[in-house]
Each structure stands twice: as structure tokens, then as C-alpha cells.
SEMAR-739848 format. One record per atom (N, C-alpha, C): x, y negated, z; residue number from 1; atom name; residue in one letter. Coordinates in nm, 3 decimals. Atoms other than C-alpha are relative to their C-alpha. Layout:
REM residues N
<r x="X" y="Y" z="Z" num="NUM" atome="CA" residu="a"/>
...
This chain:
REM residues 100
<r x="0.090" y="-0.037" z="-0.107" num="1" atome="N" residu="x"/>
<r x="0.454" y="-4.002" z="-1.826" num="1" atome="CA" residu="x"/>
<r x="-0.090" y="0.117" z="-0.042" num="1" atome="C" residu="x"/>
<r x="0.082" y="-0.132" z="0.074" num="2" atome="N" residu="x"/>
<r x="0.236" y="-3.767" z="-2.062" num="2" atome="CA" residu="x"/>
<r x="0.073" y="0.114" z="0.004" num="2" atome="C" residu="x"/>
<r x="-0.055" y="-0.117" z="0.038" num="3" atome="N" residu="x"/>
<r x="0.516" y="-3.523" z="-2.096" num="3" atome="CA" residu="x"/>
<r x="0.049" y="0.023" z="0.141" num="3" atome="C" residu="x"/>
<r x="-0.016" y="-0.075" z="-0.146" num="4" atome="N" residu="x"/>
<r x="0.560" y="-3.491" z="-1.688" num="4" atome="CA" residu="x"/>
<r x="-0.130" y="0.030" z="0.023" num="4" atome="C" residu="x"/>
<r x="0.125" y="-0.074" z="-0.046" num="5" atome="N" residu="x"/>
<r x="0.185" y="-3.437" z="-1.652" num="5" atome="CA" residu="x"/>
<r x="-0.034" y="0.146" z="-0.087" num="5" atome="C" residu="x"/>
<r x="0.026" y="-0.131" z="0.102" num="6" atome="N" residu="x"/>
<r x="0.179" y="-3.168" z="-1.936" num="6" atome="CA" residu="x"/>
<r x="0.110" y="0.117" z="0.092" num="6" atome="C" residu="x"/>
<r x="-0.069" y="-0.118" z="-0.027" num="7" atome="N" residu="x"/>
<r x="0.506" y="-3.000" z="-1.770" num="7" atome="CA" residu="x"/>
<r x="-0.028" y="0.021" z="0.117" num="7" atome="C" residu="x"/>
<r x="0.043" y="-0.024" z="-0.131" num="8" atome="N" residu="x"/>
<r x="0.378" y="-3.033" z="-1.418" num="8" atome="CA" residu="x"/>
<r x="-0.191" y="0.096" z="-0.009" num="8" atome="C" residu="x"/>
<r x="0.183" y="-0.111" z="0.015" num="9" atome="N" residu="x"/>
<r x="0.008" y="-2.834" z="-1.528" num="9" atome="CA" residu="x"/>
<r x="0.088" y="0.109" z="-0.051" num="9" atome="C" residu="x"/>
<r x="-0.132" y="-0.170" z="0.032" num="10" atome="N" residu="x"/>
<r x="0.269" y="-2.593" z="-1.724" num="10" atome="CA" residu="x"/>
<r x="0.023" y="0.102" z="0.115" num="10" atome="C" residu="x"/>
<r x="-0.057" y="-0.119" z="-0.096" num="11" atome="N" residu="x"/>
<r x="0.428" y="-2.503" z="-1.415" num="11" atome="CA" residu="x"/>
<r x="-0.132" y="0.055" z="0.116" num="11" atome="C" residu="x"/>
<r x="0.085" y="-0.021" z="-0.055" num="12" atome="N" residu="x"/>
<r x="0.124" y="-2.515" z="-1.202" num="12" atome="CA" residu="x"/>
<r x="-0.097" y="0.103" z="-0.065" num="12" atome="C" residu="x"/>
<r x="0.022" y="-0.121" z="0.056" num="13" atome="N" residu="x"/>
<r x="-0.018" y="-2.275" z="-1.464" num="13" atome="CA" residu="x"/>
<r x="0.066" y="0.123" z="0.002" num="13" atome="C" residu="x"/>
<r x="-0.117" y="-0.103" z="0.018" num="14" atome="N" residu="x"/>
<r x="0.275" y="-2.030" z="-1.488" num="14" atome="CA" residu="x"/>
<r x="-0.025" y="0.001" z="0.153" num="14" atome="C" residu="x"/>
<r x="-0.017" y="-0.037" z="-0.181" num="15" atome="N" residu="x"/>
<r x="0.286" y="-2.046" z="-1.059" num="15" atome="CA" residu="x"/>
<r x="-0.140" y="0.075" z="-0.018" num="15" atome="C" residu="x"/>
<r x="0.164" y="-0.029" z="-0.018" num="16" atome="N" residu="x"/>
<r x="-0.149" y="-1.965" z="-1.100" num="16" atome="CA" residu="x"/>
<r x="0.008" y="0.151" z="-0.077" num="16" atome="C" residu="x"/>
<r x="0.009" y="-0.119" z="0.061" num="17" atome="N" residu="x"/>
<r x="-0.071" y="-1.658" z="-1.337" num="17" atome="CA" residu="x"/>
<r x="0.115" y="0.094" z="0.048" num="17" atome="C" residu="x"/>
<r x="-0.069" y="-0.038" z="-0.067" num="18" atome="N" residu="x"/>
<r x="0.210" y="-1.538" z="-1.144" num="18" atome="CA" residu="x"/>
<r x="-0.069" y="0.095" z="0.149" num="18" atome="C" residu="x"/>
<r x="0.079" y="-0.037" z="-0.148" num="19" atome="N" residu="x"/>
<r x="0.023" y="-1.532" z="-0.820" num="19" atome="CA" residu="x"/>
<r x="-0.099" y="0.169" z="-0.036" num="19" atome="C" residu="x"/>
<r x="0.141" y="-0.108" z="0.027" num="20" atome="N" residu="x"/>
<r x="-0.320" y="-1.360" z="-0.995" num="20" atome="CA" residu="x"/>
<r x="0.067" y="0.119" z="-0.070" num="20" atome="C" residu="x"/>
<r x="-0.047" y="-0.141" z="0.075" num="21" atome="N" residu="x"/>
<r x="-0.080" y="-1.087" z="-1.178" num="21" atome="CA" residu="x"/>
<r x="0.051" y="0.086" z="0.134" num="21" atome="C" residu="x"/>
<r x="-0.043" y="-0.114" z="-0.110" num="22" atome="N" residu="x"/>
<r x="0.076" y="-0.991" z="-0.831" num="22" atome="CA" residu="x"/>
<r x="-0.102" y="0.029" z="0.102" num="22" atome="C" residu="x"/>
<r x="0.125" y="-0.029" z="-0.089" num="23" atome="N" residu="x"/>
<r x="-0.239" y="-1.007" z="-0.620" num="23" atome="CA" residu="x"/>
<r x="-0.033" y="0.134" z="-0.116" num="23" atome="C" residu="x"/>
<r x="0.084" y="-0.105" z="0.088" num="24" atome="N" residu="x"/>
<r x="-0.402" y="-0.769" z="-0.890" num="24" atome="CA" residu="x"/>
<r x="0.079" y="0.112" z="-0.013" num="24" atome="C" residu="x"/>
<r x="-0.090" y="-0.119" z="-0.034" num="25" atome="N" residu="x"/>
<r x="-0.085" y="-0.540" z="-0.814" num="25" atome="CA" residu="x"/>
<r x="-0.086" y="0.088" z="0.103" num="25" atome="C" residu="x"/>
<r x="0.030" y="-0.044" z="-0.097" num="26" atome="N" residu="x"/>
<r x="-0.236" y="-0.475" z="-0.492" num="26" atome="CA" residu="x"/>
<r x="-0.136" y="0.049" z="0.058" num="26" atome="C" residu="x"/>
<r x="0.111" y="-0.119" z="-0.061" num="27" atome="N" residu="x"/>
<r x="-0.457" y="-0.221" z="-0.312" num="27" atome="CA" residu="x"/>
<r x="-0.003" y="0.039" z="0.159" num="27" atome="C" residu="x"/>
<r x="-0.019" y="-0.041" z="-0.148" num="28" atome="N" residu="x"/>
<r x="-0.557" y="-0.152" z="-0.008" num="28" atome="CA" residu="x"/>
<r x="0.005" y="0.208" z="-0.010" num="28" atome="C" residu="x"/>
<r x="0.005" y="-0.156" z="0.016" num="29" atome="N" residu="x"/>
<r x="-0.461" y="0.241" z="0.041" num="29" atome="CA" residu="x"/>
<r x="-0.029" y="0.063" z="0.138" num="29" atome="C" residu="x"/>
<r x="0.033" y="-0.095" z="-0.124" num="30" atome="N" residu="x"/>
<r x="-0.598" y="0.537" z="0.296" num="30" atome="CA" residu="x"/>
<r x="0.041" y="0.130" z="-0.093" num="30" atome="C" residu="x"/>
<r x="-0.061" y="-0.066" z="-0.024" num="31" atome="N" residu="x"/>
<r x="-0.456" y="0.822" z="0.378" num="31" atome="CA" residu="x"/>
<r x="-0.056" y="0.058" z="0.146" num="31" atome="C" residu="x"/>
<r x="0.058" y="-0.078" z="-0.129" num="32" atome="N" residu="x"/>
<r x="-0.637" y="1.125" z="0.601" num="32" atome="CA" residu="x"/>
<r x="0.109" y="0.099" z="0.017" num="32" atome="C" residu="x"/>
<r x="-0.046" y="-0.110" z="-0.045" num="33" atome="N" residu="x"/>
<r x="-0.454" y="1.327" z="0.873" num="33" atome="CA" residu="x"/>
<r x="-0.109" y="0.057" z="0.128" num="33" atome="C" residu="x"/>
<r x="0.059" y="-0.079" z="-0.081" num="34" atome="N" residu="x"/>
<r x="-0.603" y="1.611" z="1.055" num="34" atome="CA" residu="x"/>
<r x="0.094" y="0.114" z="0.066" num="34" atome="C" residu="x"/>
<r x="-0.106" y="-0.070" z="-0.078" num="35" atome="N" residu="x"/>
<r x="-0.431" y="1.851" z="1.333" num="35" atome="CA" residu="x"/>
<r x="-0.109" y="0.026" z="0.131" num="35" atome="C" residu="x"/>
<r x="0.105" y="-0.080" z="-0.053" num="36" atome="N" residu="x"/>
<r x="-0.542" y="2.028" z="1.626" num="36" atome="CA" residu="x"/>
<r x="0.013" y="-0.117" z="0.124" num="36" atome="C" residu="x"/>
<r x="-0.023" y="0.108" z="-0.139" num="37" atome="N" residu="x"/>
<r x="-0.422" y="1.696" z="1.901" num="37" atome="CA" residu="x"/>
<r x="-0.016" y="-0.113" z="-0.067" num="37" atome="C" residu="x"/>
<r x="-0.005" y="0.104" z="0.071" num="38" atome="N" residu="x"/>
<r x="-0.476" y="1.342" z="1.827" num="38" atome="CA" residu="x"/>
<r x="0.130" y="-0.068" z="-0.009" num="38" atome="C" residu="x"/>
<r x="-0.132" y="0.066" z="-0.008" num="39" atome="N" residu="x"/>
<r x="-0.131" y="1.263" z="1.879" num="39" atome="CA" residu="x"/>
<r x="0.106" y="0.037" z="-0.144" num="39" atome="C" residu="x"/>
<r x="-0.084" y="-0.033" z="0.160" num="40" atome="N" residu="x"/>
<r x="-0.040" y="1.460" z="1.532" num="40" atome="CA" residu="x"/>
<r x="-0.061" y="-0.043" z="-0.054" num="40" atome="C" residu="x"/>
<r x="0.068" y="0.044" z="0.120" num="41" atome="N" residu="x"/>
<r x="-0.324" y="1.369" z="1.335" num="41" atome="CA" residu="x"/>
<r x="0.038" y="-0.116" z="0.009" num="41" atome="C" residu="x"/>
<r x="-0.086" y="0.155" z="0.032" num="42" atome="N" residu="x"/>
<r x="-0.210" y="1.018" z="1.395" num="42" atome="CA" residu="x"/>
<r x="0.110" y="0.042" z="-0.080" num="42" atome="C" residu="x"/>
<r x="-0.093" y="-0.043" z="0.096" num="43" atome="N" residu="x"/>
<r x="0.123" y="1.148" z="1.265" num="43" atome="CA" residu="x"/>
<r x="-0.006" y="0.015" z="-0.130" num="43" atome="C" residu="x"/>
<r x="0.015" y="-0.083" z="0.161" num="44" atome="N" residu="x"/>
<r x="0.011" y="1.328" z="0.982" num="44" atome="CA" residu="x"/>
<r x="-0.090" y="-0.096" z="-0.078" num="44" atome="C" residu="x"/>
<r x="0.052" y="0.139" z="0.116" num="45" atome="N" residu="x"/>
<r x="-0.222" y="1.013" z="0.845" num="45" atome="CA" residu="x"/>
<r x="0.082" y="-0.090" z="-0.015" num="45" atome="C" residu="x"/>
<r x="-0.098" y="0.083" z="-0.012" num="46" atome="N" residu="x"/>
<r x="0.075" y="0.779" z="0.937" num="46" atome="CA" residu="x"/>
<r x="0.066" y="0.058" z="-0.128" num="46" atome="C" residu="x"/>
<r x="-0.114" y="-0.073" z="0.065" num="47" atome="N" residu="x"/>
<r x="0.319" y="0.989" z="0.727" num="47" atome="CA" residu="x"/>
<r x="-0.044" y="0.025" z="-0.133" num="47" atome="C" residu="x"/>
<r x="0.012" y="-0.058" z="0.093" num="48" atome="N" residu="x"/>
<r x="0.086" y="1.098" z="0.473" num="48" atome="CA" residu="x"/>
<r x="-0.043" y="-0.151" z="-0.122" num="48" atome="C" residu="x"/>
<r x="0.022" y="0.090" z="0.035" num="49" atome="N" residu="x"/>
<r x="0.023" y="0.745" z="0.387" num="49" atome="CA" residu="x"/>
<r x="0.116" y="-0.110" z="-0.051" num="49" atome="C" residu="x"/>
<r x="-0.134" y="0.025" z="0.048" num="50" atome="N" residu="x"/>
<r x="0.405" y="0.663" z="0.367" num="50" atome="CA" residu="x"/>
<r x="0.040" y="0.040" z="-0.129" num="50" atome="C" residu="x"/>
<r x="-0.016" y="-0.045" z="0.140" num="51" atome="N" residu="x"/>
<r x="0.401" y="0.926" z="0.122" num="51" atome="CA" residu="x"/>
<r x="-0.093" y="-0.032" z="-0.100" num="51" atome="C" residu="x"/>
<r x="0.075" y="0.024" z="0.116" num="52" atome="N" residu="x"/>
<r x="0.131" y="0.842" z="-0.121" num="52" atome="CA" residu="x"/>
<r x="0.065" y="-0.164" z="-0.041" num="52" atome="C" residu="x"/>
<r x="-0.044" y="0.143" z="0.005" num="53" atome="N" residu="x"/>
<r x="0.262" y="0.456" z="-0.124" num="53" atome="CA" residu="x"/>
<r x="0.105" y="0.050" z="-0.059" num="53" atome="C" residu="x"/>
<r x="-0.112" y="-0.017" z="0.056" num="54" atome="N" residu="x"/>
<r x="0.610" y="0.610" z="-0.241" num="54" atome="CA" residu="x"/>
<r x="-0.062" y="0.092" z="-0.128" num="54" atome="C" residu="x"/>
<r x="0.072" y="-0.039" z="0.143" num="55" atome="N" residu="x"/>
<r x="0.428" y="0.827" z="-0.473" num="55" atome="CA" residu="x"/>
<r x="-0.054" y="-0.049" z="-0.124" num="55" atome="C" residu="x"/>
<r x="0.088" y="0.098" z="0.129" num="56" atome="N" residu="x"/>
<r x="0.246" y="0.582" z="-0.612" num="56" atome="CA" residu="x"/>
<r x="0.110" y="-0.146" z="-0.045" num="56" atome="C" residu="x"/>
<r x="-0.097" y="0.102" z="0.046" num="57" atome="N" residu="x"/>
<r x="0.544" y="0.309" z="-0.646" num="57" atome="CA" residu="x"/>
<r x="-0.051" y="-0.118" z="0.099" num="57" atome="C" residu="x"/>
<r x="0.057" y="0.095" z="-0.064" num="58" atome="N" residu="x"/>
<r x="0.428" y="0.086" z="-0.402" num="58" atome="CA" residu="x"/>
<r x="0.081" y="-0.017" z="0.149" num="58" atome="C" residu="x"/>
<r x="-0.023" y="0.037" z="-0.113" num="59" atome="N" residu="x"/>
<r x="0.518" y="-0.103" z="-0.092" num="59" atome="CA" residu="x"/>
<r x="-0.086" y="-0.081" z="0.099" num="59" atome="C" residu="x"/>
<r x="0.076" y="0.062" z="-0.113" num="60" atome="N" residu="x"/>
<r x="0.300" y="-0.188" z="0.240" num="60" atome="CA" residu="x"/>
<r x="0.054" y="-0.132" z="0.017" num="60" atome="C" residu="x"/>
<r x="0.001" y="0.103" z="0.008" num="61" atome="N" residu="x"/>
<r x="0.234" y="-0.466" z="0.282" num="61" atome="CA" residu="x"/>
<r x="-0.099" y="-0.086" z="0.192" num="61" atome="C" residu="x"/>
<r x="0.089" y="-0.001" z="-0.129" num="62" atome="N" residu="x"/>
<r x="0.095" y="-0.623" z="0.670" num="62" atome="CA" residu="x"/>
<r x="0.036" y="0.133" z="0.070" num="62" atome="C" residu="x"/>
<r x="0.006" y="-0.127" z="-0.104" num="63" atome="N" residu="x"/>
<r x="0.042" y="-0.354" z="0.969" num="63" atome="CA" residu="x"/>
<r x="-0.109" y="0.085" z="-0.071" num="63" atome="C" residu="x"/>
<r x="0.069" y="-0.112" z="0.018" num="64" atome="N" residu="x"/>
<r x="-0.106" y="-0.004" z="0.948" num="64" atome="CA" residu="x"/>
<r x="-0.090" y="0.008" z="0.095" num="64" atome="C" residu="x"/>
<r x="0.098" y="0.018" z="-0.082" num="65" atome="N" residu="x"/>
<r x="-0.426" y="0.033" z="1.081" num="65" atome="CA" residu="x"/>
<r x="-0.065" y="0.165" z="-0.028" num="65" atome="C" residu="x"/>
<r x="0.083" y="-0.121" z="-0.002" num="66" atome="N" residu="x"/>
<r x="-0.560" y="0.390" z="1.174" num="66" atome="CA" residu="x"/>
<r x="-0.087" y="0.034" z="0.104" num="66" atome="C" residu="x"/>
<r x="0.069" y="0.029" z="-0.019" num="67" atome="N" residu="x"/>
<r x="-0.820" y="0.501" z="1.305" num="67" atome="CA" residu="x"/>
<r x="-0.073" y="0.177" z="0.029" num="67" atome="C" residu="x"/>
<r x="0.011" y="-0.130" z="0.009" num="68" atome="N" residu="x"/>
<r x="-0.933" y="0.808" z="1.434" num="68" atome="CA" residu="x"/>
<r x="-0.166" y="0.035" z="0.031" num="68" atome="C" residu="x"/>
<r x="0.158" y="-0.055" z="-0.019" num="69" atome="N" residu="x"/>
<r x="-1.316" y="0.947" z="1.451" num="69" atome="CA" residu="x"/>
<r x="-0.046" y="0.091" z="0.011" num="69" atome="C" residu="x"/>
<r x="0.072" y="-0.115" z="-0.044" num="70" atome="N" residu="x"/>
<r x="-1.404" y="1.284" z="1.505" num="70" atome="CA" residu="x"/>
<r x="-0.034" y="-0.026" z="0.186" num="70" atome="C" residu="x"/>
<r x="-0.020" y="-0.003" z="-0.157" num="71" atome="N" residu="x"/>
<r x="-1.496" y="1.356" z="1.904" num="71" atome="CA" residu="x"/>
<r x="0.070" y="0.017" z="0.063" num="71" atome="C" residu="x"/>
<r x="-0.078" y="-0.005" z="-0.048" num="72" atome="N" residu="x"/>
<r x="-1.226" y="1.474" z="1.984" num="72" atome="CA" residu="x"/>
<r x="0.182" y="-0.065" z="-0.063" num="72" atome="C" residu="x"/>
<r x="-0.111" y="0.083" z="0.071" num="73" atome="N" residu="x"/>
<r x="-0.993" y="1.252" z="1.758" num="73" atome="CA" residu="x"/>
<r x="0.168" y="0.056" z="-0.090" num="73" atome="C" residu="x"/>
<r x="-0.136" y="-0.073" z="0.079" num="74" atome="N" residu="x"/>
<r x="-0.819" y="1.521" z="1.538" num="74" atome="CA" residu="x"/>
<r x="-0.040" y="-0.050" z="-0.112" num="74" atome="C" residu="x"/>
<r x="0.003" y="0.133" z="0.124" num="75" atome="N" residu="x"/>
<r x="-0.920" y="1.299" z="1.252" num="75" atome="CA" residu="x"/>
<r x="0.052" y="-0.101" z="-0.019" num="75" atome="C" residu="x"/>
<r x="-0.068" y="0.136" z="0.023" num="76" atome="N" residu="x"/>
<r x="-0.733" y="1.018" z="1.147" num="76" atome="CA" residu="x"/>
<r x="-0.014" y="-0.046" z="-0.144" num="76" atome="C" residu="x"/>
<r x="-0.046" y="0.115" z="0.139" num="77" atome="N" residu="x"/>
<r x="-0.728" y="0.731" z="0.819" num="77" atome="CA" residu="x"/>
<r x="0.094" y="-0.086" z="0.093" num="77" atome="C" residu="x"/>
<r x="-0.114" y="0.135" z="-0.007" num="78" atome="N" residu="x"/>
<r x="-0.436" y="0.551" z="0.814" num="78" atome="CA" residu="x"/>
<r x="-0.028" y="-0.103" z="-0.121" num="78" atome="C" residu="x"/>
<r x="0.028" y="0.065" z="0.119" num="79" atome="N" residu="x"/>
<r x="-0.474" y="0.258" z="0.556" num="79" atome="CA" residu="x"/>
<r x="0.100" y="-0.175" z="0.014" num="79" atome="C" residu="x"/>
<r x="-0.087" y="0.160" z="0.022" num="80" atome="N" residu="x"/>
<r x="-0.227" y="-0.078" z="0.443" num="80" atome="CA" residu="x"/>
<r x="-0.058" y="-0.038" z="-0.122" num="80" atome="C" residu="x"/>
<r x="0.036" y="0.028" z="0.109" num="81" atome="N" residu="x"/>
<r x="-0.292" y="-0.277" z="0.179" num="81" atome="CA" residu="x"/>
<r x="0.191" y="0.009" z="-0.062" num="81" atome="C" residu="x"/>
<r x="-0.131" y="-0.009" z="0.067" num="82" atome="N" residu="x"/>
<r x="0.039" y="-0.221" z="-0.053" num="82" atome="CA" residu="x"/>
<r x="0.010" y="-0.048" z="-0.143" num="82" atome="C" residu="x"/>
<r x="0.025" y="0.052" z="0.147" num="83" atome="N" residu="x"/>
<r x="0.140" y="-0.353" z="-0.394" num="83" atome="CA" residu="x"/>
<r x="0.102" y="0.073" z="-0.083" num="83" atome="C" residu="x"/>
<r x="-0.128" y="-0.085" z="0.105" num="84" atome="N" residu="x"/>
<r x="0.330" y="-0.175" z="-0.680" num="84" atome="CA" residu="x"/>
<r x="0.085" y="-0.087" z="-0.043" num="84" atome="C" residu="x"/>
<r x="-0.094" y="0.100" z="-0.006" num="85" atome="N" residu="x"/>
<r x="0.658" y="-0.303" z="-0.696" num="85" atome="CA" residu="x"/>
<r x="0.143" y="0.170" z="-0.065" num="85" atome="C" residu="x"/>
<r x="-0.137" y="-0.119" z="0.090" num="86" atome="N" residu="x"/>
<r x="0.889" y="0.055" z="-0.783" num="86" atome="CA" residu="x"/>
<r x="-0.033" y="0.071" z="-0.075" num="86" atome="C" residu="x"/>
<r x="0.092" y="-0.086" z="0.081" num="87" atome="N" residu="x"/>
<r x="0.833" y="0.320" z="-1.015" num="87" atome="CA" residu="x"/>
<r x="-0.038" y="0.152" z="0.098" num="87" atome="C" residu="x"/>
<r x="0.082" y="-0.165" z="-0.010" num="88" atome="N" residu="x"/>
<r x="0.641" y="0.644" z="-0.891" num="88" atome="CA" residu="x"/>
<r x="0.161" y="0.084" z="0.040" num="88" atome="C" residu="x"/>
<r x="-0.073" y="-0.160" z="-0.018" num="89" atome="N" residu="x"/>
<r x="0.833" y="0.908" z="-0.694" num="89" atome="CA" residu="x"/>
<r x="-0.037" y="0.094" z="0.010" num="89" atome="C" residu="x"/>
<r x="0.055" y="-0.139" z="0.027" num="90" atome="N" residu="x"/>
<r x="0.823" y="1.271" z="-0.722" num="90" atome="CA" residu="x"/>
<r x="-0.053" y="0.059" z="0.106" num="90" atome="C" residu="x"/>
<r x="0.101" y="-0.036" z="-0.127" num="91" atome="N" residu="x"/>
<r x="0.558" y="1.389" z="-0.456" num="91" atome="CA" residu="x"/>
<r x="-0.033" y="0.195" z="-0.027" num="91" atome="C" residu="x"/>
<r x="0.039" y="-0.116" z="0.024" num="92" atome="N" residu="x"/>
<r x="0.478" y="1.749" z="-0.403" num="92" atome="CA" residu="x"/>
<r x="-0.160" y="-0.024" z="0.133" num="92" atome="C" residu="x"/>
<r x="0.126" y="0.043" z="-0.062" num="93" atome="N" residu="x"/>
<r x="0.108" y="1.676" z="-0.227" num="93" atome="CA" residu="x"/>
<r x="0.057" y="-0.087" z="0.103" num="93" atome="C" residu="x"/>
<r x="0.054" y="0.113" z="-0.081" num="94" atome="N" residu="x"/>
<r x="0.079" y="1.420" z="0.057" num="94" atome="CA" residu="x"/>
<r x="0.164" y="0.012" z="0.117" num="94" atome="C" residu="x"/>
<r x="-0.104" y="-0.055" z="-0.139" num="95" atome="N" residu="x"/>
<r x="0.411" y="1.551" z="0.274" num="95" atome="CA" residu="x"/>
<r x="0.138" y="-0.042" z="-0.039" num="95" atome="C" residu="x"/>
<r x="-0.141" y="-0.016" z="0.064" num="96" atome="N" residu="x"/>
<r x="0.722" y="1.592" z="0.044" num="96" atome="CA" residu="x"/>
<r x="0.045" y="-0.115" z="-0.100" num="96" atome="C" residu="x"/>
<r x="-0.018" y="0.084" z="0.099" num="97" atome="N" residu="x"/>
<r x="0.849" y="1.324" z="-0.159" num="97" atome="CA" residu="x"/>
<r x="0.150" y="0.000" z="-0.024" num="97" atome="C" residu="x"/>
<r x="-0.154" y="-0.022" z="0.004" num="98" atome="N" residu="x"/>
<r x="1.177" y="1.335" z="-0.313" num="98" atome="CA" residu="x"/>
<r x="0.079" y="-0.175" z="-0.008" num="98" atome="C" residu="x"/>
<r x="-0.034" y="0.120" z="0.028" num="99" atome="N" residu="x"/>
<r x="1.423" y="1.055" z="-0.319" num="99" atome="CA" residu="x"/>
<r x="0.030" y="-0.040" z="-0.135" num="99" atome="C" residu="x"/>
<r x="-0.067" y="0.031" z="0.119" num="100" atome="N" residu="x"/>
<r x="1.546" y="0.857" z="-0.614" num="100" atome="CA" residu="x"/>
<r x="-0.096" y="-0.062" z="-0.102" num="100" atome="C" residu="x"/>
């Protein structure tokens, strides 16, 4: 009986350090687009937020939530929370990302 309560806290340990190593993966990320209509700057924070997440090795995680604020709404943050899960792809600023 001692040696199922020792291996049942084991695994309940190993599941508890599992969890707190992949939570601590994760980040919530933003990503600003600006343009002269609000219908691109959405775009261009959408997109530019795709790319930094692939840049950075990571995958979204939940819905994208953006958000636009100037007066006339050529401002945009896009932002997910995402967790690193691939390695880093080759980004040339916020637009271009290569595959592979």
C-alpha cells in the first residue's frame, strides 16, 4: 500500500511539473499594424502577428483579439497568447518569414 501511495504522488508530481514547465512556455504576444484604412491595418496586425509567433517558434494558442484605436482606426494590436513549441524561423522584420 506504501509503494502505490509513493508511485501515485510520483506521478502526480511528474503530471504538476509537466503542466508548470509548459504553462511557463507561454506568452501572451502583440503585434502593431498601421495603414491608411482600417480594413488593412487589421490585416497588417493580423499577419504581422502570424509572423512574429513563427519567428519566435511558437504556436497560438485561443482566438486573436485586435483591437484598433486611433480615430480613425488605422491602428491596430493584434495579440494571442502562444507557447513555444518549434524552433525559430527565419524572419526578415514583421512580414517575410521563410519556410522550413
Amino acid at each position: 500500500m506504501r509503494s502505490l501511495k509513493l508511485g501515485l504522488a510520483a506521478a502526480a508530481m511528474i503530471c504538476a511539473v509537466s503542466a508548470t514547465s509548459e504553462a511557463a512556455d507561454c506568452a501572451r504576444i502583440t503585434a502593431l499594424g498601421q495603414n491608411v484604412t482600417h480594413d488593412l491595418a487589421v490585416l497588417f496586425s493580423e499577419n504581422a502577428l502570424k509572423n512574429v509567433l513563427a519567428g519566435q517558434g511558437r504556436v497560438g494558442k485561443g482566438p486573436v483579439r485586435t483591437t484598433c484605436d486611433s480615430p480613425n482606426g488605422t491602428t491596430c494590436h493584434s495579440s494571442q497568447v502562444a507557447c513555444k513549441v518549434t524552433t525559430p524561423k527565419t524572419c526578415i522584420g514583421a512580414w517575410l518569414c521563410f519556410p522550413g
